[in-house]
N, C-alpha and C positions, 0 to 999 in steps of 0.2 A: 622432548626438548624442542622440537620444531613446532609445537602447537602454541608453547611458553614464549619463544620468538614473536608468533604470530599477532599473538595477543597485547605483548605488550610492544607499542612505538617506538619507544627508546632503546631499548633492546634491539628491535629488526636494524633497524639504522646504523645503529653500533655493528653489528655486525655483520652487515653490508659495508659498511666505510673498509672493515675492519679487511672484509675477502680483497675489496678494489684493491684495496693498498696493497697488499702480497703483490698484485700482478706487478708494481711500478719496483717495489723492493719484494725479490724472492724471499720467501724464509730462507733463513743461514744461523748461523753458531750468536751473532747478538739478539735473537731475537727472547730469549730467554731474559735475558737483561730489560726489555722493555716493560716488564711487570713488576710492581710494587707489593713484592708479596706481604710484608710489614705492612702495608695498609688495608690487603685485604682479612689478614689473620686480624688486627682491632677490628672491622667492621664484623668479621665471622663472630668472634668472641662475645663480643657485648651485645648483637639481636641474640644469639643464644642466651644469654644470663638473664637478657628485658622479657624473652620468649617465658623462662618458664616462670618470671614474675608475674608475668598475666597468665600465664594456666594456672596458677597458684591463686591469683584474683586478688592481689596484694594493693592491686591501683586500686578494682574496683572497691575496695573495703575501706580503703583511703578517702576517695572522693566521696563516699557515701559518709562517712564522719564526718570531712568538713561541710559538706552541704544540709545535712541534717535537722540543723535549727535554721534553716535558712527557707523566707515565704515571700520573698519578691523576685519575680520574675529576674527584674533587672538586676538585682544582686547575685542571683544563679548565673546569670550571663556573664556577668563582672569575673566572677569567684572561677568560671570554667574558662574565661581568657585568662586569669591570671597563673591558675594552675596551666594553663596550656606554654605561657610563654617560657615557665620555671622549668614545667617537664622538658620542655626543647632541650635545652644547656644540656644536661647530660642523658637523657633516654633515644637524645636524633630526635629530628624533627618528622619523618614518617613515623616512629614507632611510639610518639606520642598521640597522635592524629589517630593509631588505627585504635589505640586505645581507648583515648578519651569519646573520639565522637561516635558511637554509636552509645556511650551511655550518653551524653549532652541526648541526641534525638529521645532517647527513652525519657528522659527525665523534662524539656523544653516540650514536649506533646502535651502532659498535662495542663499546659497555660493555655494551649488553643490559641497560639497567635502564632501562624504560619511565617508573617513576618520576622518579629522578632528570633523566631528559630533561623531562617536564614541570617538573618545579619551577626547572629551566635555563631553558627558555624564559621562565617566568611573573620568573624573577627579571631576566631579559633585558632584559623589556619594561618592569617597575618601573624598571632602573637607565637604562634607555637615557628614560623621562619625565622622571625625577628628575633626571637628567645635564643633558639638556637647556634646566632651567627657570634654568641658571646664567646662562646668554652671551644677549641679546638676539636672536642668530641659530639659535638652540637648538629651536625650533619654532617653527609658524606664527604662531601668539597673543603670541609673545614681539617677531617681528618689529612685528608693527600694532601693538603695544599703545608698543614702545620709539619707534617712528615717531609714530603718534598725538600720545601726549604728550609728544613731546621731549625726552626722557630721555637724561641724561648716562652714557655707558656704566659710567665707574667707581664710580656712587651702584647703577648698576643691578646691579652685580656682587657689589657690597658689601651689598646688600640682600638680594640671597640667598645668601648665602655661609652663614649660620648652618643653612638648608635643606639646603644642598649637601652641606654636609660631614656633619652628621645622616644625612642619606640615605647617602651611604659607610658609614657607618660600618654604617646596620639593613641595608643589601644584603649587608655582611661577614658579618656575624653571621648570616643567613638561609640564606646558602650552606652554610656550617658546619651549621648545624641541618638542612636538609632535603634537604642531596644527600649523597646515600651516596658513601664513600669506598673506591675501585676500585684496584688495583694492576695495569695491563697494558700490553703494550706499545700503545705509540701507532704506527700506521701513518699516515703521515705524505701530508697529500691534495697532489694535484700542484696547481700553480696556473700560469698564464700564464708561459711564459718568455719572454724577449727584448723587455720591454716598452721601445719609445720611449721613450727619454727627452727627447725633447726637447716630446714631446706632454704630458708629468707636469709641465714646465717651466713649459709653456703655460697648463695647466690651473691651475695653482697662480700662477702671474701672474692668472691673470683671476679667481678664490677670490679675492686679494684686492685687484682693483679692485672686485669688490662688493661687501666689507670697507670702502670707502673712501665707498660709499654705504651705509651704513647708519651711517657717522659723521660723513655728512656734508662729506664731502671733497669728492664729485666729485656732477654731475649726475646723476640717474638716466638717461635717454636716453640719456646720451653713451655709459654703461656698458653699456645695455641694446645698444645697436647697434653696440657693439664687440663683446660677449662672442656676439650671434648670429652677425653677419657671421663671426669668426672661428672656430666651429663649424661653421657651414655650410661651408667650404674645409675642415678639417682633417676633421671626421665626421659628416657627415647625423645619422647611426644613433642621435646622442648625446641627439635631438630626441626620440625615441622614449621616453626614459626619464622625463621631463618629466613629472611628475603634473599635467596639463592641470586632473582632475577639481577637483581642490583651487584652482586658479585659477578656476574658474566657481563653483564655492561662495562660493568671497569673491566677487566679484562680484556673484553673489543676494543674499547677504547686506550689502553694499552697498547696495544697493539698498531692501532690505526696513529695513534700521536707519533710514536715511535717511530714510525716507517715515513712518517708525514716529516720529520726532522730530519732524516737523512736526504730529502730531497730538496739539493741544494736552492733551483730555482722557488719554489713551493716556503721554504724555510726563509727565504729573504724577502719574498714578497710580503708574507703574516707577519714578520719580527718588525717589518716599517710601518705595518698598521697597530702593531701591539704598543709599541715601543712612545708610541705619540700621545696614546693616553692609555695605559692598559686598564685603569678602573671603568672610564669608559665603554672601553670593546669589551671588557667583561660583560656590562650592565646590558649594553645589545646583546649582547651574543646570546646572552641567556634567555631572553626572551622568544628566541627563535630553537635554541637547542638544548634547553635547560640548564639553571646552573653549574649541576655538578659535569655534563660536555663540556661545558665552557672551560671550567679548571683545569681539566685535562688537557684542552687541546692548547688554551694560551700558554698554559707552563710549561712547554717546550720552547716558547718564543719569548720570554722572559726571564730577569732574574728577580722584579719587580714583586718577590709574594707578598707583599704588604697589599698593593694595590688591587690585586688577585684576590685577596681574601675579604676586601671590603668590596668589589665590586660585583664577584659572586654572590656574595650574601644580599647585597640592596637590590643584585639585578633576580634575586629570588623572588620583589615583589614585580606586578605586571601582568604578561599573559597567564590565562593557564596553567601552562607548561613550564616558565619562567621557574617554580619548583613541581618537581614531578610529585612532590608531596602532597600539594594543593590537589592534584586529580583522586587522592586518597578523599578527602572530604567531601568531593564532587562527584563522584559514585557514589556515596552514600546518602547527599541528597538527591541525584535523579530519582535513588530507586525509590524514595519517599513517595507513597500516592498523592496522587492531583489534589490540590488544596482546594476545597469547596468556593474560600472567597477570593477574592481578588489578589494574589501575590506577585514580590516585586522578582525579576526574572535573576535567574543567582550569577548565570554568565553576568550579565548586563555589570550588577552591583557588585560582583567578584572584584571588575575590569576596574570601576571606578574610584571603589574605595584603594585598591592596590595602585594605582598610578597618583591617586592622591597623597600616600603615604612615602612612594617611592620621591614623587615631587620634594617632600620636605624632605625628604633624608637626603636627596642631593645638595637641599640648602646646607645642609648641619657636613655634606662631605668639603663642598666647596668653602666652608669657616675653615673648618679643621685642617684643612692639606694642605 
């Protein structure tokens, strides 16, 4: 557990905020109440179900279909942001990202343009943020934040629709401008044969009994203790794929918000910085503590979740960090060996194209609000 801490940033932090606070507020009888357990049963639930869809290789057999008749670079590039921003909406924005790119690198190595594989990836990871900030289920901040304040799914969809489709449209347009366009054959990657079907069944049966909790249809326990029981019999393994890390983060952070509201001087000082533009201090804040921090900690100093929910999502683009998703992609190009010729550096072009993008979306927030 403490090696897990170690390792990951946002993790150690959270749970540093999380000790400090005890000492201002002791633990007592409300601190049980500071935890949202309904949002962390949907996030357990559904990397379970997304888990054993890739042990199963369900994506991979997927994406090998659609790219199959496909012999231009720039249309492989096209075709894996597009699937990237669709996969976001419902698979989360991390568990599309650890899916898709390492087969993108598999498949972008045969064209031999180091370039254009970087700017694949960097537009990957914009479309798979941007995709995601559509559906409530789309990332983590979109689950708490939809849960939170109660939010009716179709005002929520409807709210960022004007976002959504903006963003298709700059990710279109980006592909075009900075992936080089290749004519060769596609050799075509093998993927899983003879998959279960009755396991795809399964798995897509309990997708959406957790669909029906996060609308509100069904208990969360009832769902949480079906969808595990029924993993545990069908595949241990699936348990495995479960980002644990991300459920102890909320947890800290839970915890640290919590204790941070009860302190009345501490509470009045944030809710007059929140309060003045919360989409705003969302959009900073995340650039220094990542989106899903930022949800956590302003939704104690707001009742504002409209403003929370677009400004977590746009402040996703930016540093880094901005989404902790983005570092998913970003480990898998460092570990890439050194490119023979000349390549453009991926922090650098990460940095540029995301504040480019972020730039417009504030124009399209500032029509819209």
């Amino acid at each position: 557990m403490l090696e897990r801490i170690k390792k990951d940033p946002v993790l150690f932090i959270s749970g540093i905020l999380a000790v400090v606070s005890c000492f201002f507020v002791p633990p007592d009888k409300e601190y049980p109440g500071y935890i949202d357990f309904r949002v962390l049963a949907i996030l357990f639930c559904m990397m379970l179900v997304v888990s054993e869809l890739v042990i199963l290789g369900v994506f991979d057999k997927l994406t090998n279909k659609l790219l199959s008749k496909v012999h231009s670079s720039r249309m492989v590039s096209l075709i894996l942001v597009w699937m990237s921003f669709f996969m976001g909406m419902v698979l989360t924005n991390d568990v599309t990202l650890v899916t898709l790119v390492p087969f993108a690198i598999a498949l972008m190595k045969s064209f031999d343009d180091r370039k254009t594989l970087t700017f694949t990836l960097i537009l990957m990871t914009v479309a798979t943020n941007l995709g995601s900030m559509q559906t409530p289920i789309g990332n983590p901040q979109n689950i708490y934040l939809y849960t939170h304040y109660n939010m009716e799914i179709g005002s929520f969809m409807l709210m960022m629709l004007p976002y959504s489709l903006c963003s298709l449209i700059l990710v279109t347009i980006a592909v075009f401008v900075l992936c080089k366009d290749m004519k060769i054959e596609h050799r075509e990657e093998k993927a899983k044969e003879n998959i279960p079907g009755i396991k795809i069944v399964v798995c897509i049966l309990l997708f959406l009994l957790s669909l029906l909790v996060v609308l509100r249809m069904m208990h969360y326990l009832i769902i949480f203790a079906l969808v595990a029981s029924i993993m545990v019999l069908m595949d241990p393994k699936a348990f495995k794929g479960v980002d644990y890390t991300l459920l102890i983060t909320f947890v800290f952070f839970f915890v640290f918000v919590g204790n941070m509201g009860r302190i009345e001087v501490v509470y009045e000082a944030i809710s007059s910085i929140v309060e003045k533009s919360p989409t705003l201090t969302a959009i900073a804040s995340s650039q220094v503590i990542s989106n899903v921090p930022a949800a956590l900690l302003l939704s104690a100093f707001t009742d504002n979740g409209s403003a929370l929910v677009i400004g977590t999502n746009l402040g996703g683009l930016g540093t880094l960090i901005a989404s902790m998703a983005s570092l998913i992609t970003y480990k898998f190009h460092a570990a890439l060996p050194k490119a023979k010729t000349k390549s453009v550096s991926y922090i650098g072009a990460f940095t540029v194209v995301n504040i480019i993008f972020l730039a417009i979306l504030l124009g399209v927030y500032f029509i819209f609000r």
